[in-house]
C-alpha positions as CSV (number, residue, x, y, z in Angstrom):
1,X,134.9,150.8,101.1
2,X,134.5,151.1,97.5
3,X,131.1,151.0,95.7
4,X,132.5,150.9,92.3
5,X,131.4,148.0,90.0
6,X,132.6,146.6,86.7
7,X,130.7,145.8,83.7
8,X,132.2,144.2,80.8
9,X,131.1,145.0,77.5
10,X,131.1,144.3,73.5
11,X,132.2,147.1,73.1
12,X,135.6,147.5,71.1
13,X,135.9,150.0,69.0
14,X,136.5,153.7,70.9
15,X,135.2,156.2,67.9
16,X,132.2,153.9,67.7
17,X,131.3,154.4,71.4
18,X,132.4,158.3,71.7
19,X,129.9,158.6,68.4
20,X,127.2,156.7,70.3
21,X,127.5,158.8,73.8
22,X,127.4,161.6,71.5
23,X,124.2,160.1,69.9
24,X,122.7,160.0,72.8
25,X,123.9,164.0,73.9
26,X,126.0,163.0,76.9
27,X,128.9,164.4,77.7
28,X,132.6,163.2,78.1
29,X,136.0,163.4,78.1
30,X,138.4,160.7,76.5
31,X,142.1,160.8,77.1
32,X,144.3,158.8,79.8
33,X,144.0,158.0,82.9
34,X,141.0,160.3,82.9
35,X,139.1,159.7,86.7
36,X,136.0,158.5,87.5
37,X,134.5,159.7,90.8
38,X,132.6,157.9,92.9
39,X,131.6,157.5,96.7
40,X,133.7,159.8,99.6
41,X,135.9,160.9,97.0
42,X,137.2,156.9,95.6
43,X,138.3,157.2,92.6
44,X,139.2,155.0,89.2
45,X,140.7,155.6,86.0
46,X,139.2,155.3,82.5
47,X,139.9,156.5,79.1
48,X,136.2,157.8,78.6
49,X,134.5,159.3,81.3
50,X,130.9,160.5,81.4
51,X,129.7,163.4,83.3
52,X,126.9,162.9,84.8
53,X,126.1,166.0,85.9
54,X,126.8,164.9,89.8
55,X,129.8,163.9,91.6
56,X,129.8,160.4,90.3
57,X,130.6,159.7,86.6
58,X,130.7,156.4,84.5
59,X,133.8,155.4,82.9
60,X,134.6,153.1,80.0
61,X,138.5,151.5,80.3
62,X,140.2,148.3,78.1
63,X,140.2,145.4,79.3
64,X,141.8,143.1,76.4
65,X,139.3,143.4,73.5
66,X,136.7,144.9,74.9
67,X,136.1,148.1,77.5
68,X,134.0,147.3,80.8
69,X,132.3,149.9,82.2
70,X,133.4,151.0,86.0
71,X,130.9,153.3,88.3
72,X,129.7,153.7,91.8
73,X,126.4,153.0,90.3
74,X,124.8,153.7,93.6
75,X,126.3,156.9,93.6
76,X,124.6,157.6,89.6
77,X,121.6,156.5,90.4
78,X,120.7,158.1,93.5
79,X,121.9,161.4,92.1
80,X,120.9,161.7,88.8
81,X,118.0,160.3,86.0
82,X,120.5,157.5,84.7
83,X,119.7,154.1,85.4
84,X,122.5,151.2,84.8
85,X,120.4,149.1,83.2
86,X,118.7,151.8,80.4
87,X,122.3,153.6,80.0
88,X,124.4,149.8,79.1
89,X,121.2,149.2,76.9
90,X,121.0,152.3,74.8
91,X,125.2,152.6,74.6
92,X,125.1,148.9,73.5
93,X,122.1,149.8,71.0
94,X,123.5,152.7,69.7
95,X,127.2,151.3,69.6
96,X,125.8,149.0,67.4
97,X,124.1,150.7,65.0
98,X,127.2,152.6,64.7
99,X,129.3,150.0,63.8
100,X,126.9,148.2,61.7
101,X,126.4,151.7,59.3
102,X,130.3,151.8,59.1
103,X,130.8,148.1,58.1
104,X,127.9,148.8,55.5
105,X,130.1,151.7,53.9
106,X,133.2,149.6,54.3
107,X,131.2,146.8,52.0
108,X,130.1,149.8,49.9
109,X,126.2,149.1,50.5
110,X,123.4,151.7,50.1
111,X,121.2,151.9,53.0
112,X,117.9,151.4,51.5
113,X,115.9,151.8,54.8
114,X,115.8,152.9,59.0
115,X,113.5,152.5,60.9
116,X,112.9,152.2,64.4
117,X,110.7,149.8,66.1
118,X,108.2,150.4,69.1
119,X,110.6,148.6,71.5
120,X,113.5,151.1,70.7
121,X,115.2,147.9,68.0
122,X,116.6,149.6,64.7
123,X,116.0,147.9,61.4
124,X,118.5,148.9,59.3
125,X,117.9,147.5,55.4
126,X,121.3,147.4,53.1
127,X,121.4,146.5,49.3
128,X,124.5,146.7,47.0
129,X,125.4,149.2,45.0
130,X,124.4,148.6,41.1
């Protein structure tokens, strides 16, 4: 029996998540049909996989417009510090900061000011150039 479960996402844009995994120091491959490991050898297929430093990993594939996360999350949790809750938070977070600094050039606006709130929330604040 398989213990792997699927998470979708907002996530859509690849660079923007390989930047924030790197963000966030993890490591991983992207490529195709990359495998994720998980429970008595089960496997899936991703096109980024996270190591987690165990035999389990966490993947990220497309489905549509948006990539859902797929791992035996019992398998990551019981073997490593990663929690499924904290890692889809902090990828979301920092995914999103990403993509919000990236539209902001795009638009050509200066960012004026970061900062980052008790709660882990960035304010970001953007003026135009002039």
């Amino acid at each position: 029996m398989s213990h792997f479960v699927r998470i979708r996402t907002q996530i859509r844009e690849r660079e923007h998540l390989a930047q924030a995994l790197r963000d966030l120091h993890y490591q991983f491959q992207e490529g195709r049909n990359l495998v994720v490991r998980g429970w008595q050898g089960n496997r899936e297929t991703a096109e980024v996989v996270v190591n987690t430093g165990s035999n389990y990993d966490i993947g990220f594939r497309r489905q549509a417009e948006e990539f859902e996360v797929v791992a035996d999350w019992w398998g990551v949790e019981n073997n490593t510090a990663i929690r499924q809750r904290s890692f889809l938070e902090q990828v979301g977070q920092r995914y999103s900061y990403n993509l919000v600094k990236e539209q902001a050039r795009e638009q050509y606006l200066i960012v004026e000011e970061e900062q980052e709130l008790a709660n882990g929330d960035v304010v970001i604040v953007l003026s135009e150039r002039g």
